[in-house]
Every structure is written in C-alpha cells, then in structure tokens.
C-alpha positions in Angstrom: 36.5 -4.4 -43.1 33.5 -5.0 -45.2 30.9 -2.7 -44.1 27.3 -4.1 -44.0 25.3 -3.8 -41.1 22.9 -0.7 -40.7 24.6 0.3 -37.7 28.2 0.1 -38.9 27.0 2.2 -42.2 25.5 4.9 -40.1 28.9 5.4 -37.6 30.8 5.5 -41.1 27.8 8.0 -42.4 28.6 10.2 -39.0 32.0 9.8 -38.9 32.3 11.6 -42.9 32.7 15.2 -44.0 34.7 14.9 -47.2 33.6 12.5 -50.0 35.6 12.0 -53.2 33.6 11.2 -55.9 35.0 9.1 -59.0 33.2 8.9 -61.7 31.1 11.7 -60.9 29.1 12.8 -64.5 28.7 16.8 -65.0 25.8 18.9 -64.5 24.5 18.5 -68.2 23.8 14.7 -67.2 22.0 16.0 -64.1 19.6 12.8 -64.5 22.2 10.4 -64.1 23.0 9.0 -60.4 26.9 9.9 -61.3 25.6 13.4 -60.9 22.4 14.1 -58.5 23.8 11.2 -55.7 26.9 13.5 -55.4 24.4 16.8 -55.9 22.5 15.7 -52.9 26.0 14.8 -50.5 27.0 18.5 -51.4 23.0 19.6 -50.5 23.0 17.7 -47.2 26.3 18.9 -46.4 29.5 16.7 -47.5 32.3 18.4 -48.7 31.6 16.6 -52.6 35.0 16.7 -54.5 34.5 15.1 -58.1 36.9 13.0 -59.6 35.5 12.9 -63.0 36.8 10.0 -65.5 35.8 11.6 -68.8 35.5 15.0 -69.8 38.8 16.4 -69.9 37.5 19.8 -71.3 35.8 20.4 -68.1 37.6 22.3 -64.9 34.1 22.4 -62.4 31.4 20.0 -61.8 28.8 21.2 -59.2 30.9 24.5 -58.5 33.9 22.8 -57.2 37.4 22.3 -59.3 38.0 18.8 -59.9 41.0 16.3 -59.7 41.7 13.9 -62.3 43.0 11.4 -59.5 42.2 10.7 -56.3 45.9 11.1 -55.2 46.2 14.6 -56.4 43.4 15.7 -53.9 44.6 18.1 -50.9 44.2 17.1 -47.5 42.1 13.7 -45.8 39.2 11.7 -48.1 36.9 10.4 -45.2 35.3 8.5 -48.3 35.5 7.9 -51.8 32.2 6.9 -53.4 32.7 4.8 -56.5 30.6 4.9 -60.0 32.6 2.6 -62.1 31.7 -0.5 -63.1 32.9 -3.3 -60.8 35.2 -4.3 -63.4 36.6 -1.1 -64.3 37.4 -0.7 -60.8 40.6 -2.6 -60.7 42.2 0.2 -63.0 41.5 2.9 -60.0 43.2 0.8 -57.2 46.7 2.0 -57.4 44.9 5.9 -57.2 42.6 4.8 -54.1 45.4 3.0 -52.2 47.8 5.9 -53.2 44.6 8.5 -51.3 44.4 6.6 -48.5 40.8 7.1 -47.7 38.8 6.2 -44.2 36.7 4.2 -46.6 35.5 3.6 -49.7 32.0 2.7 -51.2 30.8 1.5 -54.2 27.4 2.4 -55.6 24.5 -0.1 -55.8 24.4 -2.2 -58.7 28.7 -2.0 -58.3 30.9 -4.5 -56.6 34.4 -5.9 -56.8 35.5 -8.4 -54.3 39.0 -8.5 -55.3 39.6 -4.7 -54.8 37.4 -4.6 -52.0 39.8 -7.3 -50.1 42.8 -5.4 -51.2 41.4 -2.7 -49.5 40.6 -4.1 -47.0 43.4 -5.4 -46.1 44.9 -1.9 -46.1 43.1 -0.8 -43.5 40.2 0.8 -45.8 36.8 -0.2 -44.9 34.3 -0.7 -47.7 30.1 -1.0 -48.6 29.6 -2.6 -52.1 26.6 -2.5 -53.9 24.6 0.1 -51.8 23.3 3.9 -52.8 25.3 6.2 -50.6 21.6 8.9 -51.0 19.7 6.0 -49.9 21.6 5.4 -46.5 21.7 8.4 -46.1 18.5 9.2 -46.7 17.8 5.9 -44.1 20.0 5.7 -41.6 20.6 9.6 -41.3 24.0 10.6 -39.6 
C-alpha cells in the first residue's frame, strides 16, 4: 500500500532497523542529501547499507562495505530509501522486487507511480516524495 498518513509512516518508522540506501553519494559529497539523510539514519541508529550507483572505485561509504545491487545484500531490507530520479527509477525495479524489502521510500522531490503500483502490488508498501530525516525527525519512532 501507499503509505501517507502520519500515523501509518511512524508504525513503518518503528517497525525499521535496516535501511538500504540506493543512490547513496560518498562522504566527499557530504553536502548532498544522497549522503547526510543516510549519515543521520546511521547516527540515530538504522543499520544504513549504501547501494551506491556511481563510483565504482569505491568499496566503503560511511564505514560500511557497499553492494552494487540491492539483491546482492545479506539477510532482510526492512526499507530501501530511494535517491534516483523518478524516472530513473524504473531501471532499479527488477533489483527492488528481486530484495524483497518491507517497504520502500522515495525521497522528497522523487516519485514514480508506475513502480510504486508495481510494488505495491507485490506486497511492498511505499512513501513517495517525502524526506525519510524529516519524518523521522517528526514523527520519531
């Protein structure tokens, strides 16, 4: 289901340990939401894994190895927090069916009705166009 009420993102917000990030951007563009949104999960707790689309020369972003695909992650994705464009999206949905997350959400500014309906409809809930920091930051958990 599409997530939008307040009280149906904090149970999501409670309910989450481990959040994928795709698109996440390294350290060295620390001023970029890619990278501080996902540096303040790790800081208020998540287990942040970063999915990284470019930079193939690095192996670590925030400390932690990273994955080139969502599917090649170890173990449950509570939720996979999305900084693509909402176009570029559609090339990721094989990868986020594939990992089989509890949800996935895409950053403010970011939406993609199709994919979010495909998701959907398997069983993944999803928040489109929201800052995951922001909620979080709001709602608490």
């Amino acid at each position: 289901m599409e997530l939008t009420e307040p009280a149906q993102i904090r149970a999501l917000l409670a309910a989450t340990r481990r959040i994928a990030v795709l698109g996440v951007k390294p350290e060295s563009m620390a001023t970029q939401p890619a990278f501080y949104v996902p540096q303040y999960l790790q800081r208020a707790g998540f287990d942040v894994i970063p999915v990284p689309v470019y930079y193939p020369e690095l192996t670590t972003i925030l400390g932690v190895a990273i994955y080139r695909r969502l599917a090649d992650v170890p173990g449950a994705i509570d939720l996979v927090d999305v900084f693509r464009r909402g176009p570029d999206i559609d090339q990721h949905l094989d990868d986020l069916l594939a990992a089989k997350p509890r949800a996935v959400w895409f950053q403010q500014g970011i939406r993609n009705d199709r994919v979010a309906r495909i998701l959907t409809d398997a069983g993944i809930d999803v928040v489109q166009d929201r800052c995951l920091m922001v909620d979080h930051q709001r709602l608490g958990a």
